[in-house]
Chimera marker file (.cmm) of the C-alpha trace (Angstrom):
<marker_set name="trace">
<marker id="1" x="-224.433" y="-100.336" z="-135.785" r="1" g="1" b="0" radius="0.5"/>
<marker id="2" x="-227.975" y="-99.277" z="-135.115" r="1" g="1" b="0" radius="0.5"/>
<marker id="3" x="-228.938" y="-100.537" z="-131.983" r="1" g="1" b="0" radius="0.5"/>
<marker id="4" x="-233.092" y="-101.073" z="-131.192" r="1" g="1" b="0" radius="0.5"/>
<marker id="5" x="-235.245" y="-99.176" z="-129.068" r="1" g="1" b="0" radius="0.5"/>
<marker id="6" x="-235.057" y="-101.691" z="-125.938" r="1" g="1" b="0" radius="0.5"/>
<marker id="7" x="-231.572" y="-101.417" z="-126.067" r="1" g="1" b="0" radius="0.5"/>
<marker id="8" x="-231.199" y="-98.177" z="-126.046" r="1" g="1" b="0" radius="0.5"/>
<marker id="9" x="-233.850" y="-97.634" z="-122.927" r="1" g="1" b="0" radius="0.5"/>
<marker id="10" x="-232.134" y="-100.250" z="-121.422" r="1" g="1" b="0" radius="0.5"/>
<marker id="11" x="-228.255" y="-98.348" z="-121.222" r="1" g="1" b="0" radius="0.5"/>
<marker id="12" x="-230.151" y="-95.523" z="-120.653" r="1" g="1" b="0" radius="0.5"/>
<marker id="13" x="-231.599" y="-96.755" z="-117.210" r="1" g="1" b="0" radius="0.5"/>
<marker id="14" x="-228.240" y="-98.472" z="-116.878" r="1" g="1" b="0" radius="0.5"/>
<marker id="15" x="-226.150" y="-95.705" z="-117.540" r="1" g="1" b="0" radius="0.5"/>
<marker id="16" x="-228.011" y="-93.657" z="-114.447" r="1" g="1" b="0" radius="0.5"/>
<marker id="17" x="-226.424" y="-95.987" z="-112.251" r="1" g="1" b="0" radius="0.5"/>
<marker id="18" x="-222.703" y="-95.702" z="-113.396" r="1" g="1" b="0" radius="0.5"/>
<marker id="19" x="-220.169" y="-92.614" z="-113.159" r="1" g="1" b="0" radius="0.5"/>
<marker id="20" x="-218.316" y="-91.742" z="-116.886" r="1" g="1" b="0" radius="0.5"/>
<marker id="21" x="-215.238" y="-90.363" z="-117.219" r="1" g="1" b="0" radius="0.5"/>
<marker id="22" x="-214.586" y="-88.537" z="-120.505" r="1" g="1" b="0" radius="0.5"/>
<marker id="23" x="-211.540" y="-89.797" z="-122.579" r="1" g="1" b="0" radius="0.5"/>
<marker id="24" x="-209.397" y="-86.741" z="-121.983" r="1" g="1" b="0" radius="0.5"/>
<marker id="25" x="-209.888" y="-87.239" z="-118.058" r="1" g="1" b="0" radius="0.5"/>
<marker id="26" x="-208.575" y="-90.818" z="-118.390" r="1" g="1" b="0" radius="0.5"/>
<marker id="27" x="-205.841" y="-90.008" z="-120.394" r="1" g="1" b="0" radius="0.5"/>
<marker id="28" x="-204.783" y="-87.085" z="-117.738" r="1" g="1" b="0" radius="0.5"/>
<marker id="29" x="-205.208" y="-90.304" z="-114.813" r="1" g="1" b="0" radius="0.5"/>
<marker id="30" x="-202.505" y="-92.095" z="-117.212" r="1" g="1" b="0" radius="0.5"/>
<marker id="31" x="-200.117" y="-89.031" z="-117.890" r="1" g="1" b="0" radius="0.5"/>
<marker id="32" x="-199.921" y="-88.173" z="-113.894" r="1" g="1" b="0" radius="0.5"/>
<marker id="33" x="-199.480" y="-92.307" z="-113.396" r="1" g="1" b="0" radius="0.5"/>
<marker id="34" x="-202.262" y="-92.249" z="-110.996" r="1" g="1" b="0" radius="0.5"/>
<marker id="35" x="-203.529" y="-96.072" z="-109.747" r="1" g="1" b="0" radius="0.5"/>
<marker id="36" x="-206.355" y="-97.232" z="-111.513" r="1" g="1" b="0" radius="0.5"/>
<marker id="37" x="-207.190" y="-100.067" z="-114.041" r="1" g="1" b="0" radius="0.5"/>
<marker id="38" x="-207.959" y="-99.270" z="-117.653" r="1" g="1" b="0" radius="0.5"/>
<marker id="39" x="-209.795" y="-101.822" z="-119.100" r="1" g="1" b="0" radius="0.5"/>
<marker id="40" x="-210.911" y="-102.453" z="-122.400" r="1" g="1" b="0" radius="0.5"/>
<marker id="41" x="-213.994" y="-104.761" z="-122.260" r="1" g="1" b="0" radius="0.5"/>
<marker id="42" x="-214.358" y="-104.764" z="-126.147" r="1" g="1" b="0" radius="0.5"/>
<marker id="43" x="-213.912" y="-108.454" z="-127.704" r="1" g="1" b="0" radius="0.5"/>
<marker id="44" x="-210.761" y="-109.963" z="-128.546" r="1" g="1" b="0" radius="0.5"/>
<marker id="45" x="-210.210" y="-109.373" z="-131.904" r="1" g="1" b="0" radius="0.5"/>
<marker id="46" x="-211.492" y="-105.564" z="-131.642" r="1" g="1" b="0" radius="0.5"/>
<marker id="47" x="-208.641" y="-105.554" z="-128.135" r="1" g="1" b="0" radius="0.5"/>
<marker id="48" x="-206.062" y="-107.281" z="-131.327" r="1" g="1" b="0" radius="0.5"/>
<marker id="49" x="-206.816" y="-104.065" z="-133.954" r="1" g="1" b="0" radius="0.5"/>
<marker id="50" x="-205.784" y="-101.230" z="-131.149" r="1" g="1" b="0" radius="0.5"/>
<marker id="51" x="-207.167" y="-100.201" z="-128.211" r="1" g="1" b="0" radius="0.5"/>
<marker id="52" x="-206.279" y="-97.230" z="-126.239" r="1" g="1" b="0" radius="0.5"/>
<marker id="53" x="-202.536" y="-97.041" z="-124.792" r="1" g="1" b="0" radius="0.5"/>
<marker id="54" x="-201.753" y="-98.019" z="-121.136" r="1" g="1" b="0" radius="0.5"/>
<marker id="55" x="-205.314" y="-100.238" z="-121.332" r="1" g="1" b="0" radius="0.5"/>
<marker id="56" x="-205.977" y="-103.876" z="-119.849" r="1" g="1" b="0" radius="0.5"/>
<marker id="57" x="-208.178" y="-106.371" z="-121.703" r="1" g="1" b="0" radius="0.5"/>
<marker id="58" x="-210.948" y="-107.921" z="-119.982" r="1" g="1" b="0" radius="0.5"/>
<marker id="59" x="-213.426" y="-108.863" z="-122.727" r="1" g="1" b="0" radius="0.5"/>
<marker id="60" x="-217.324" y="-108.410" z="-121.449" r="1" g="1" b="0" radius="0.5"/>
<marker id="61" x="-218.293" y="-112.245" z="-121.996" r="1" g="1" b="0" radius="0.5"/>
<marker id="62" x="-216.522" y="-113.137" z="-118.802" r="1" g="1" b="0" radius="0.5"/>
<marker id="63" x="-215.806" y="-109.846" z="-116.998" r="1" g="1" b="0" radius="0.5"/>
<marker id="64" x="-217.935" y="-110.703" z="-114.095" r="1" g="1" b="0" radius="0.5"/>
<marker id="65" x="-216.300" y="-114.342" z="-114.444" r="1" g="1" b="0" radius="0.5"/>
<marker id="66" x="-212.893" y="-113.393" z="-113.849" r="1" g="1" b="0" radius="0.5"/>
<marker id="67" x="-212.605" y="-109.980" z="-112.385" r="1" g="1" b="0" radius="0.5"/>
<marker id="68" x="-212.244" y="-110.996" z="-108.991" r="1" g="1" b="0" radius="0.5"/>
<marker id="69" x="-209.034" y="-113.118" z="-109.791" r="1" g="1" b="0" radius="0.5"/>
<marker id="70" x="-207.702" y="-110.384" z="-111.883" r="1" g="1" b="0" radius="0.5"/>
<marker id="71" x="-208.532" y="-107.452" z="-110.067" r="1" g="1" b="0" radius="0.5"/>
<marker id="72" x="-209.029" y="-108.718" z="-106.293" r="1" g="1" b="0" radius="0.5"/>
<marker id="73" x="-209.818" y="-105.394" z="-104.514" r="1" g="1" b="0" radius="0.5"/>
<marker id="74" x="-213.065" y="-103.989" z="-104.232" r="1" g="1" b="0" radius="0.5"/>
<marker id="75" x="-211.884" y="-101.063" z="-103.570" r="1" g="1" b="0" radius="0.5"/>
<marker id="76" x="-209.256" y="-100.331" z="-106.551" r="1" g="1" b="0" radius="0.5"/>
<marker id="77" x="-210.417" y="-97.652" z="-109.321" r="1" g="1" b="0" radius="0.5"/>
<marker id="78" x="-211.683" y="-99.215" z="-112.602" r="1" g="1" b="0" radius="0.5"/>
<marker id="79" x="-212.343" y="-97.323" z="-115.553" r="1" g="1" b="0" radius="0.5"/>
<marker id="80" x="-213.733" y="-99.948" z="-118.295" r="1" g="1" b="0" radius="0.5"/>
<marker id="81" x="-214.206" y="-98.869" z="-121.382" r="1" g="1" b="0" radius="0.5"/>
<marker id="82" x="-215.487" y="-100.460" z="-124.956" r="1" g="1" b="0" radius="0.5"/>
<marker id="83" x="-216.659" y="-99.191" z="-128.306" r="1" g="1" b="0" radius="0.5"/>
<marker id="84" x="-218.697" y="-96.406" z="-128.166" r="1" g="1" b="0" radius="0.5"/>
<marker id="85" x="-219.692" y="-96.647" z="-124.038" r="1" g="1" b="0" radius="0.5"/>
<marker id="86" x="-222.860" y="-98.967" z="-123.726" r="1" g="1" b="0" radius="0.5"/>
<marker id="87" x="-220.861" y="-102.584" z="-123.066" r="1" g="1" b="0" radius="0.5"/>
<marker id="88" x="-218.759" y="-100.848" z="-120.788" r="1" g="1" b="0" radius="0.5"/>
<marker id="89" x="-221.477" y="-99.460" z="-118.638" r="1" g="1" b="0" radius="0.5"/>
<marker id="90" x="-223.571" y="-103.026" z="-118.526" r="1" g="1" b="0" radius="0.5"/>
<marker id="91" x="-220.396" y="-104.585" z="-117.297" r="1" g="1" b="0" radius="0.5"/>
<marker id="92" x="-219.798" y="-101.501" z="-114.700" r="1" g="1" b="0" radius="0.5"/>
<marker id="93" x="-223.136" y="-102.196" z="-112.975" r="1" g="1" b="0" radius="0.5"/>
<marker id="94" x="-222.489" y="-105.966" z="-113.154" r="1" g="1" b="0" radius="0.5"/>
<marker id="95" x="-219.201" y="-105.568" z="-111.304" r="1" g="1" b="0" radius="0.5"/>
<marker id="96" x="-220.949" y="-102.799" z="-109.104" r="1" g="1" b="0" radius="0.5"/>
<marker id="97" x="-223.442" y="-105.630" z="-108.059" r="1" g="1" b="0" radius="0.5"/>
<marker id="98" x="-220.385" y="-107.726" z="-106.746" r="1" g="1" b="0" radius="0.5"/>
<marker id="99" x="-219.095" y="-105.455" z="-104.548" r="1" g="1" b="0" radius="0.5"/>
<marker id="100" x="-216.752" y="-103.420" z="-106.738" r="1" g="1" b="0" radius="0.5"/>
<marker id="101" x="-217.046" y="-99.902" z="-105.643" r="1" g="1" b="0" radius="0.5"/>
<marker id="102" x="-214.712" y="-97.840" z="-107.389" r="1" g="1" b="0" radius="0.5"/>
<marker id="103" x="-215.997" y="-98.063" z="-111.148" r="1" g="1" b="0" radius="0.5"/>
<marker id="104" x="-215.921" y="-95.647" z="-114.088" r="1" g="1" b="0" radius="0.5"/>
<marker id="105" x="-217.423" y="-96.354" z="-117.753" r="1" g="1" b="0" radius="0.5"/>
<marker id="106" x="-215.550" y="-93.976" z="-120.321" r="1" g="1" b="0" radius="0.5"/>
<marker id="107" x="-218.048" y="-91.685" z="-122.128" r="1" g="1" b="0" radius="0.5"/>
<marker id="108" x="-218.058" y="-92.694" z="-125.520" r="1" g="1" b="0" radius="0.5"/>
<marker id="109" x="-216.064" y="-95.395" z="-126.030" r="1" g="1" b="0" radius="0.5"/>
<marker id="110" x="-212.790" y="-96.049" z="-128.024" r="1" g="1" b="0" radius="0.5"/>
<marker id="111" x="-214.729" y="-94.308" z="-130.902" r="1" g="1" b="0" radius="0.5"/>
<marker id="112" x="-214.749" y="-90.945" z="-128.660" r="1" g="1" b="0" radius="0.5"/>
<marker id="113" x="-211.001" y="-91.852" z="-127.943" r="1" g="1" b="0" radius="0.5"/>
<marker id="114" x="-209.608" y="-92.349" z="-131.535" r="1" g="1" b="0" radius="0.5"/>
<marker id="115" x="-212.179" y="-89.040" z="-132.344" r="1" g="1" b="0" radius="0.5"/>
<marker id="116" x="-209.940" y="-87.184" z="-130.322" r="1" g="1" b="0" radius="0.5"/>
<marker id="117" x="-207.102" y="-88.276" z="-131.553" r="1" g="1" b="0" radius="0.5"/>
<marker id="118" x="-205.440" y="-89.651" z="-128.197" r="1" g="1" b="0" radius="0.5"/>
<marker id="119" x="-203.079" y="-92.315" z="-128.157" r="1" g="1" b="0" radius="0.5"/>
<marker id="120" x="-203.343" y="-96.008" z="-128.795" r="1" g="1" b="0" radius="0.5"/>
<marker id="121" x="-201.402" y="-99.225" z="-129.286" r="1" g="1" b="0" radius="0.5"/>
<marker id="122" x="-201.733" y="-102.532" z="-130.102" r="1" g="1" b="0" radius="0.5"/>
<marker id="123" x="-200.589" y="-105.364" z="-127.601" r="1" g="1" b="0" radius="0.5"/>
<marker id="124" x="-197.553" y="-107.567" z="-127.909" r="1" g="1" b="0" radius="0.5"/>
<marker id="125" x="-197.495" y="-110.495" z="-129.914" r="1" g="1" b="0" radius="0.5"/>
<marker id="126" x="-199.787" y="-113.173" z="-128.365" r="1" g="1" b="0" radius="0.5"/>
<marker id="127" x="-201.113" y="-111.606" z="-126.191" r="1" g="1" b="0" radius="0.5"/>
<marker id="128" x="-204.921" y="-111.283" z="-125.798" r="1" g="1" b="0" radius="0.5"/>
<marker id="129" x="-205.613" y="-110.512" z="-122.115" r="1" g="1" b="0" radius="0.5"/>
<marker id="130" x="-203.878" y="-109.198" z="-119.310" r="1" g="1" b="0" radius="0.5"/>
<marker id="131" x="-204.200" y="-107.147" z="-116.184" r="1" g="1" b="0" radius="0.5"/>
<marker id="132" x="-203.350" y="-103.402" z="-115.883" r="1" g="1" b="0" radius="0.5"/>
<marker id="133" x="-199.673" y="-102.474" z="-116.142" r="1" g="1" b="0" radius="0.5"/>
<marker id="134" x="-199.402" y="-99.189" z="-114.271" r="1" g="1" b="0" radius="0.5"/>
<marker id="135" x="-201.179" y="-100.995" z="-111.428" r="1" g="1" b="0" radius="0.5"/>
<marker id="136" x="-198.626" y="-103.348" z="-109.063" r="1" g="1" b="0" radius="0.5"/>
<link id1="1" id2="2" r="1" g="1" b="0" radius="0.2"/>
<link id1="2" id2="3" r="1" g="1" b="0" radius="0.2"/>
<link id1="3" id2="4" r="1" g="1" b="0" radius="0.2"/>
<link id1="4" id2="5" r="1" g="1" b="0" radius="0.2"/>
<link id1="5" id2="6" r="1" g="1" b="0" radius="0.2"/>
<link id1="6" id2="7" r="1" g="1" b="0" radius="0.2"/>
<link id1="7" id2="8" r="1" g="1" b="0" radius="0.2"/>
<link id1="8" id2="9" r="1" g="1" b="0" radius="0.2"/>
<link id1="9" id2="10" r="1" g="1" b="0" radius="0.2"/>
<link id1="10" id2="11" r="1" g="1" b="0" radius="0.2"/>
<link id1="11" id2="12" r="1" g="1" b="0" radius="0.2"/>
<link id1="12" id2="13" r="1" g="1" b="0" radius="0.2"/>
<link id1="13" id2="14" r="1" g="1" b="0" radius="0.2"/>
<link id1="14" id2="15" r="1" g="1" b="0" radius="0.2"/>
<link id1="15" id2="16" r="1" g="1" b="0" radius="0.2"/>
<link id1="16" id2="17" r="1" g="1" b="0" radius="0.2"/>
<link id1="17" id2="18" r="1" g="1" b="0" radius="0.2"/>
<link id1="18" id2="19" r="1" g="1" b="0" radius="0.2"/>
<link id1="19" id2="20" r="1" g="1" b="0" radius="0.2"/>
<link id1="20" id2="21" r="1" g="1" b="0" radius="0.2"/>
<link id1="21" id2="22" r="1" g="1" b="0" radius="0.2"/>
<link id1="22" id2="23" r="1" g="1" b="0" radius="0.2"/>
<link id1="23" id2="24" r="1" g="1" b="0" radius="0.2"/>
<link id1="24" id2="25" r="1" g="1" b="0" radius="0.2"/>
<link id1="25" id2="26" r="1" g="1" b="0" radius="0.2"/>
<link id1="26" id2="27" r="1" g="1" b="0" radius="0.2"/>
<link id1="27" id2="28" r="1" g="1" b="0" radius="0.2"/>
<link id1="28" id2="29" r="1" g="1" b="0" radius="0.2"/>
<link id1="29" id2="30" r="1" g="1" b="0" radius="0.2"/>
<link id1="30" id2="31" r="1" g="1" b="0" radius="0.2"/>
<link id1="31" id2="32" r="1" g="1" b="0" radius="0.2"/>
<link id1="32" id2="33" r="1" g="1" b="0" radius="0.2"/>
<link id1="33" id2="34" r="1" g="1" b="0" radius="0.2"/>
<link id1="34" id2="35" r="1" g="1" b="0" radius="0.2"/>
<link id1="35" id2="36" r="1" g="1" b="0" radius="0.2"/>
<link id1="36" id2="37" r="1" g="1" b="0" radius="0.2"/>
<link id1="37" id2="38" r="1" g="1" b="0" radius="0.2"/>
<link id1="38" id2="39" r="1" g="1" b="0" radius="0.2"/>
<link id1="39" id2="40" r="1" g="1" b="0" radius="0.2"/>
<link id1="40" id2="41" r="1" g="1" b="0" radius="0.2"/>
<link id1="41" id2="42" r="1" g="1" b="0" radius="0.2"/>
<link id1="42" id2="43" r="1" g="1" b="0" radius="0.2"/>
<link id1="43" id2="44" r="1" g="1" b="0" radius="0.2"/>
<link id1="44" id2="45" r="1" g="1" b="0" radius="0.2"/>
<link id1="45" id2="46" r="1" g="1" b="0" radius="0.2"/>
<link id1="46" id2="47" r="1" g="1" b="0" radius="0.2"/>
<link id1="47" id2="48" r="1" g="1" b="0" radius="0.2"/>
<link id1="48" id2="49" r="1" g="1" b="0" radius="0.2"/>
<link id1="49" id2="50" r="1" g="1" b="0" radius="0.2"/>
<link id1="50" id2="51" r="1" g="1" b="0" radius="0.2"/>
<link id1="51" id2="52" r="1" g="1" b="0" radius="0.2"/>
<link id1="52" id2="53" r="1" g="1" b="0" radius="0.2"/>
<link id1="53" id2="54" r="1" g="1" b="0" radius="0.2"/>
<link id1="54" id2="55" r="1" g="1" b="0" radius="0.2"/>
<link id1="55" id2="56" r="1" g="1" b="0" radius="0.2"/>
<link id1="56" id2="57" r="1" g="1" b="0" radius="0.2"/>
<link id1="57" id2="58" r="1" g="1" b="0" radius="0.2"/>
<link id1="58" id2="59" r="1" g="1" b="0" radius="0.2"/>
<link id1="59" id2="60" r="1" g="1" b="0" radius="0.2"/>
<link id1="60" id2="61" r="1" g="1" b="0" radius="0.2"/>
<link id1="61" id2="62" r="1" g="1" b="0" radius="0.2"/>
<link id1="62" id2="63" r="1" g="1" b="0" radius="0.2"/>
<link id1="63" id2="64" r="1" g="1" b="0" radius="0.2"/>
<link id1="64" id2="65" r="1" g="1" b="0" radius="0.2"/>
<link id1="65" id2="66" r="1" g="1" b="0" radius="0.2"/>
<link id1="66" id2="67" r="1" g="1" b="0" radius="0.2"/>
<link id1="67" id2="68" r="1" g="1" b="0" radius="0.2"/>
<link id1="68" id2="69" r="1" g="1" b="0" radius="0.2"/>
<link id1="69" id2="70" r="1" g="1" b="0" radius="0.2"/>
<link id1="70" id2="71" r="1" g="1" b="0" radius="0.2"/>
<link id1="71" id2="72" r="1" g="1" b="0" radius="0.2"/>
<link id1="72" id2="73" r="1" g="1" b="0" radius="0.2"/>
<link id1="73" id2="74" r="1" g="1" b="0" radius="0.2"/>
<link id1="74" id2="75" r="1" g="1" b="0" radius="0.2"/>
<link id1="75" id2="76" r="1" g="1" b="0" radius="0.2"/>
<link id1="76" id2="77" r="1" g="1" b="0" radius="0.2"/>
<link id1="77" id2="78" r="1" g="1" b="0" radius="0.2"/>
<link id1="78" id2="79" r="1" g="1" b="0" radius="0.2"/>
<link id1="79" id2="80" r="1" g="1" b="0" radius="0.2"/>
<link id1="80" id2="81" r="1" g="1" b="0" radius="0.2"/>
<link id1="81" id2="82" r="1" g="1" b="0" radius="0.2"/>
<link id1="82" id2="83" r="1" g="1" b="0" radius="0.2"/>
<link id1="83" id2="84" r="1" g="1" b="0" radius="0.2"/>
<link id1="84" id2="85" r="1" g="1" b="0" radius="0.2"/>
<link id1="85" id2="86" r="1" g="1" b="0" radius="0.2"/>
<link id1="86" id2="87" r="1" g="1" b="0" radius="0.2"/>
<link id1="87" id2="88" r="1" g="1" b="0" radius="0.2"/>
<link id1="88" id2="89" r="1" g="1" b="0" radius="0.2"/>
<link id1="89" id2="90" r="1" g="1" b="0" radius="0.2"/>
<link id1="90" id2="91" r="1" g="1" b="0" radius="0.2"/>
<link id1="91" id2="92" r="1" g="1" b="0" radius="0.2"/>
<link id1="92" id2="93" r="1" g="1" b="0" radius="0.2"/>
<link id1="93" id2="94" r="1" g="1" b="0" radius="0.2"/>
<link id1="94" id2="95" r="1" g="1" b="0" radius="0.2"/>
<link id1="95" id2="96" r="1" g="1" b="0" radius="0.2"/>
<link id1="96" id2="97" r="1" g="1" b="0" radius="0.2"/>
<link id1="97" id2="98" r="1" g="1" b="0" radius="0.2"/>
<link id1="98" id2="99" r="1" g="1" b="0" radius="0.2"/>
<link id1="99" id2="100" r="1" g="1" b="0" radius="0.2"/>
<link id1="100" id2="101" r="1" g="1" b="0" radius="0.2"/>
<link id1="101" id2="102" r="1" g="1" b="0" radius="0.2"/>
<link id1="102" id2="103" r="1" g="1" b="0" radius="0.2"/>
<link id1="103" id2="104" r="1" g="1" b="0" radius="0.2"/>
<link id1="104" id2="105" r="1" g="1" b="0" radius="0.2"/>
<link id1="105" id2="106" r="1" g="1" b="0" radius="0.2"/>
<link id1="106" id2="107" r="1" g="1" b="0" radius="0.2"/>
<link id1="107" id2="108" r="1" g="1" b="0" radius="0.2"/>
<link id1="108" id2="109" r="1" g="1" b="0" radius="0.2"/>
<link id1="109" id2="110" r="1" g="1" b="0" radius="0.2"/>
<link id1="110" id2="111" r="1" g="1" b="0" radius="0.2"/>
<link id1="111" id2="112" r="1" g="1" b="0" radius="0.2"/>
<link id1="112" id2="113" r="1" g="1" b="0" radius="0.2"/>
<link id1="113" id2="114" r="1" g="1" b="0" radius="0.2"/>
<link id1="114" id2="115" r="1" g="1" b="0" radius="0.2"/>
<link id1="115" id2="116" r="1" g="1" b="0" radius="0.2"/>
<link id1="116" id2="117" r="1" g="1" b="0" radius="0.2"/>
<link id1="117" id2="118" r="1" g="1" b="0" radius="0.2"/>
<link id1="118" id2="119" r="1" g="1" b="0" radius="0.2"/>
<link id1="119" id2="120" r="1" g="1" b="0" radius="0.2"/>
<link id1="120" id2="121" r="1" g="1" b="0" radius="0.2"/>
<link id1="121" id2="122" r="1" g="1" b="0" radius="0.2"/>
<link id1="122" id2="123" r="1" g="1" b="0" radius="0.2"/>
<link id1="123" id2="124" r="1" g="1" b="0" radius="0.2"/>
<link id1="124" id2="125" r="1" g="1" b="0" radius="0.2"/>
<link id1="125" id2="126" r="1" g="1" b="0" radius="0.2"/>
<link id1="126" id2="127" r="1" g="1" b="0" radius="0.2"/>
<link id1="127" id2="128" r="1" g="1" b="0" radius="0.2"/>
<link id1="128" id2="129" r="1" g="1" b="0" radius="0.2"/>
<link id1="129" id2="130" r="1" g="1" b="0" radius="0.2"/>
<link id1="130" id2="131" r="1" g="1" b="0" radius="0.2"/>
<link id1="131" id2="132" r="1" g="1" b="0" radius="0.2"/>
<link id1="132" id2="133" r="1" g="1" b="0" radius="0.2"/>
<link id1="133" id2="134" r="1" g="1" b="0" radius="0.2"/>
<link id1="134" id2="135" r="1" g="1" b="0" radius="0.2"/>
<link id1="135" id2="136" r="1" g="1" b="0" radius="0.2"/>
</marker_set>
């Protein structure tokens, strides 16, 4: 999709505000089992078609709404990510705002992530949203 001119200035001046992390760095985070949510902001039925393996699924319409119950720390390391990197660094400076400190938006999105050929999965049966496995 082609997105408009004020769109793209506006993740442009939004993306100066948030750290990336490229794909192959997050999957290297997930093959040493370091601590950290992977979350997949995308909407639910892009989370139902695949997303990346060992991600969470927070959908950007109510991130900000329900982070806090899902993800309680403000401390712990988040690395959202969504289709090709502009949803996932709106909702990083959103959860910045609230006090979440620890936030990463994945250079390029899922689309950089399947480009690359890394792994991905699609979730179990009825499921549509739930917090980070590798994180207890």
């Amino acid at each position: 999709m082609k997105h408009t001119e004020a769109f793209e200035k506006l993740v442009a001046d939004i993306k100066s505000q948030v750290h990336e992390i490229s794909p192959k760095e997050v999957l290297e985070k997930l093959d040493r089992k370091d601590k950290f949510h992977f979350v997949d902001v995308r909407e639910d039925h892009e989370w139902l078609e695949g997303h990346a393996k060992g991600a969470c699924h927070i959908s950007r319409g109510i991130i900000e709404r329900d982070i806090e119950k899902l993800i309680p720390e403000y401390d712990a390391p988040i690395v959202l990510y969504c289709g090709g990197g502009y949803r996932s660094a709106l909702a990083a400076v959103n959860i910045q705002k609230m006090g979440y400190t620890n936030v990463l938006s994945m250079a390029g999105g899922i689309r950089e992530w399947r480009e690359q050929s890394l792994p991905e999965e699609k979730p179990p049966e009825g499921v549509a949203a739930y917090v980070s496995p590798h994180v207890k």
